[in-house]
C-alpha positions as CSV (number, residue, x, y, z in Angstrom):
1,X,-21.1,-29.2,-22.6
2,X,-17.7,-30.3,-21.8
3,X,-15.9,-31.5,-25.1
4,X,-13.1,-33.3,-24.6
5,X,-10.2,-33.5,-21.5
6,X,-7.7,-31.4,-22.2
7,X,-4.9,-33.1,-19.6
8,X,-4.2,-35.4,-16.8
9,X,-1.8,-33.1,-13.8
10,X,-0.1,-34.5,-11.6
11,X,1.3,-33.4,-8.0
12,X,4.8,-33.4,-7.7
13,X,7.5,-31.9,-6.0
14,X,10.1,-31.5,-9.2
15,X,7.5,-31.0,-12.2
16,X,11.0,-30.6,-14.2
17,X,12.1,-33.9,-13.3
18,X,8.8,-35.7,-14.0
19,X,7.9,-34.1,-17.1
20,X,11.5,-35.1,-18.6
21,X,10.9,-38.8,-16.9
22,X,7.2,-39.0,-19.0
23,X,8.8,-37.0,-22.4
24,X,11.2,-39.8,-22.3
25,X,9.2,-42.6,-21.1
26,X,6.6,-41.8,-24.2
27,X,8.7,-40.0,-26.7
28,X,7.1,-36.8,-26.4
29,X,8.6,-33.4,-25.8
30,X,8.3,-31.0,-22.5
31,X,6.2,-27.6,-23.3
32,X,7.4,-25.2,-20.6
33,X,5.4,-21.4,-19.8
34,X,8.3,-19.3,-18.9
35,X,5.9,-17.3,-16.9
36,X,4.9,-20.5,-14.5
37,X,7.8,-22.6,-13.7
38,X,5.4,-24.6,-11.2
39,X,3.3,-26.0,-14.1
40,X,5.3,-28.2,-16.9
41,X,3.2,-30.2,-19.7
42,X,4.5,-33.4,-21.9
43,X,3.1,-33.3,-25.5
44,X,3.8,-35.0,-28.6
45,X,2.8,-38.7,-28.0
46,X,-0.2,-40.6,-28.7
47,X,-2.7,-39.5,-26.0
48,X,-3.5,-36.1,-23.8
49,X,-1.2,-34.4,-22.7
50,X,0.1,-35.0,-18.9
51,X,0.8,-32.0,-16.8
52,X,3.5,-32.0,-14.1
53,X,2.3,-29.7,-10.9
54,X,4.6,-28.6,-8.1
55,X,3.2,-28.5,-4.9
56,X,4.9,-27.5,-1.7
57,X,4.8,-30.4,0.9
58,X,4.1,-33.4,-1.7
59,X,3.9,-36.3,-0.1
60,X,4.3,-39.4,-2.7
61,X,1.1,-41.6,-2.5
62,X,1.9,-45.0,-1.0
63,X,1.0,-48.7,-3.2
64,X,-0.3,-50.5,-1.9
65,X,-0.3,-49.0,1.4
66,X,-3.2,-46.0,2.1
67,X,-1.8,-44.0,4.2
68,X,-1.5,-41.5,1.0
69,X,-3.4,-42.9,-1.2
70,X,-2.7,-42.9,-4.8
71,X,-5.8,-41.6,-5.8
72,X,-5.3,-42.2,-9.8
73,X,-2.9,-44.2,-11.7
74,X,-2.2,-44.2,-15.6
75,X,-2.0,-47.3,-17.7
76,X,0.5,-47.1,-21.2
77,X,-0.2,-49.9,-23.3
78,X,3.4,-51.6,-25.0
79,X,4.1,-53.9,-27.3
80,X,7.3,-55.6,-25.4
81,X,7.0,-55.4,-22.0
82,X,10.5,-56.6,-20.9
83,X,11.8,-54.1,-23.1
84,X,9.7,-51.2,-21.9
85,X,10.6,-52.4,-18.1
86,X,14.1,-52.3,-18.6
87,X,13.4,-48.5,-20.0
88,X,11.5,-47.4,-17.6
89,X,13.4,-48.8,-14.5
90,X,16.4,-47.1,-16.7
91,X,14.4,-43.5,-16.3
92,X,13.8,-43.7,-13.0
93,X,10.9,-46.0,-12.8
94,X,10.5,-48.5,-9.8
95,X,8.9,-51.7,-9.5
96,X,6.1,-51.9,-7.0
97,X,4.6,-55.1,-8.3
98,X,5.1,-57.9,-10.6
99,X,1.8,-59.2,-11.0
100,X,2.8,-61.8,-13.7
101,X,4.9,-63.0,-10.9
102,X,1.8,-63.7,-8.5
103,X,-0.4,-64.2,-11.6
104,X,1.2,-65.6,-14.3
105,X,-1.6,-64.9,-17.1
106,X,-1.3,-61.0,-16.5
107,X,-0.4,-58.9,-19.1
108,X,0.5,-55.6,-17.1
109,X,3.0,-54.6,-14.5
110,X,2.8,-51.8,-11.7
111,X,5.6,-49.5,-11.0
112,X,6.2,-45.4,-9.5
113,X,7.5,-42.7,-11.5
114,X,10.2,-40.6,-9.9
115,X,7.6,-38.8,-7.9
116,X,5.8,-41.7,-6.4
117,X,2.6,-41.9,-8.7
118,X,1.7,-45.4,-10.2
119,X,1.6,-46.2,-12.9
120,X,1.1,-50.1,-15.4
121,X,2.7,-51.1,-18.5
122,X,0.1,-52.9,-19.8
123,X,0.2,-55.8,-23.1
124,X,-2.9,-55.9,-25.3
């Protein structure tokens, strides 16, 4: 019986870079294995932990295009959503849609990490 999921991993080509981008993006703190430099995890923040993968040849998925598709995406809920925009473009976030721009009664916004991945900030 499978009790519980232990971690979400993500491809990347600079786990170091994305694992500080998410440890600052949700207060938590980067667990290294001194022994696996291609494998980084983020702990400490509300939620399982998310592992940062290298993988020689990533290719960043595309949004909305399919070409690579982005296969998964990860949703934070926030309380200010301005505020936590502003953060996150300030960490190396970037805007791939404003959907309360095309919709104004939406409460989340898309955007990549520095690695391509999407990801929402989402208001509930």
């Amino acid at each position: 019986m499978i009790r519980k999921l232990q971690a979400v991993a993500l491809d990347c080509a600079d786990p170091v870079r994305l694992a500080a981008f998410y440890a600052e993006l949700l207060g938590g703190r980067v667990v290294e294995d001194p022994a696996d430099s291609d494998w980084i995890e983020v702990h400490g923040f509300e939620g399982i932990p998310i592992a940062c993968q290298r993988v020689d040849g990533y290719r960043p998925p595309e949004w909305p295009g399919q070409q690579y598709p982005q296969q998964m995406h990860l949703d934070f809920d926030v309380d200010d959503l301005d505020g936590e925009e502003k953060r996150a473009l300030s960490l190396g976030a970037t805007v791939l849609e404003r959907t309360d721009k095309i919709r104004p009664e939406a409460n989340w916004r898309i955007y990549a990490d520095p690695a391509g991945h999407p990801f929402c900030l989402c208001v509930h």
